[in-house]
C-alpha positions in Angstrom: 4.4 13.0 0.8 5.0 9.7 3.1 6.8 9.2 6.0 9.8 7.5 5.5 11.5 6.0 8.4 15.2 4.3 8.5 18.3 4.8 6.3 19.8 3.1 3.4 18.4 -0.1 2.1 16.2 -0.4 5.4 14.3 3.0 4.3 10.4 2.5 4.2 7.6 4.6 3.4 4.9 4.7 5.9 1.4 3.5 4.5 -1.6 4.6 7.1 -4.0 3.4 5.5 -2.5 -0.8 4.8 -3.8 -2.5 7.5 -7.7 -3.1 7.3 -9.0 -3.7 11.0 -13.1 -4.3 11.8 -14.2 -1.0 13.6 -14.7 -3.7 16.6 -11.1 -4.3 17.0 -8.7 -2.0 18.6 -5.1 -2.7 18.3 -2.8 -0.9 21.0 1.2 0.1 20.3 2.9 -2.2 18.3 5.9 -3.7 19.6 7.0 -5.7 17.5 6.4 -6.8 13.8 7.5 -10.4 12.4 6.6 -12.1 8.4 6.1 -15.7 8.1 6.8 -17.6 5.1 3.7 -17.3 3.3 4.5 -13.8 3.8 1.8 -12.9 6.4 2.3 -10.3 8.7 2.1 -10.8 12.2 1.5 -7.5 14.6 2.2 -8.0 18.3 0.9 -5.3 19.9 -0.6 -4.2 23.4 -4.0 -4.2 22.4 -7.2 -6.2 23.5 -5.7 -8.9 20.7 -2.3 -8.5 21.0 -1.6 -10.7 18.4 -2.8 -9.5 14.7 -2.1 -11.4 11.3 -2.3 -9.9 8.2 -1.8 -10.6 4.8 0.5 -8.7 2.4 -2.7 -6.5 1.0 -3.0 -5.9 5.0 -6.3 -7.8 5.9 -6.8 -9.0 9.0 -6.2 -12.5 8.7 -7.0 -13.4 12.4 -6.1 -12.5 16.0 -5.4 -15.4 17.8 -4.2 -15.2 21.6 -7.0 -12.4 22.9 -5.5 -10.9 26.0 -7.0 -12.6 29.1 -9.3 -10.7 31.8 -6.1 -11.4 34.7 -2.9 -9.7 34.2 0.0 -11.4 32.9 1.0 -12.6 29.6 -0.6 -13.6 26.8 1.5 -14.4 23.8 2.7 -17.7 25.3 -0.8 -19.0 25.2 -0.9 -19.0 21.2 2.0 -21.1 19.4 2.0 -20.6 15.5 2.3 -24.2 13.7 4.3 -25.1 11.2 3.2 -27.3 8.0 5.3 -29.9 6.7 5.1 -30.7 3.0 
């Protein structure tokens, strides 16, 4: 049986297995979890890329913003753009 985590109608069902990351990528914690409007997942986590997008199917799309060898932060390095039209 899944996991399901919140109450009400923000219940969801944990799905493991969704997200389909290359063996050469490690994600770390996730803190924090935004959708765009194309519906594409974007994972912000402390990994190596601490950016992931996904699709809905959960492929990795990409992983812009790959965490820099100094310490500080990263995030504000990558920008997502918008498209008019």
């Amino acid at each position: 049986m899944a996991e399901r985590l919140g109450d009400g109608e923000w219940s969801f069902e944990v799905e493991e297995s969704w997200a389909k990351i290359p063996d050469e990528i490690v994600l770390g914690d996730c803190a924090a979890v935004g959708v765009d409007s194309k519906d594409n997942v974007y994972a912000f986590n402390r990994g190596d890329h601490p950016i992931a997008v996904f699709d809905q199917a959960g492929n990795l799309l990409r992983t812009p913003g790959a965490r820099a060898s100094s310490p500080g932060p990263t995030a504000s390095t990558w920008r997502p753009t918008t498209q008019s039209g």
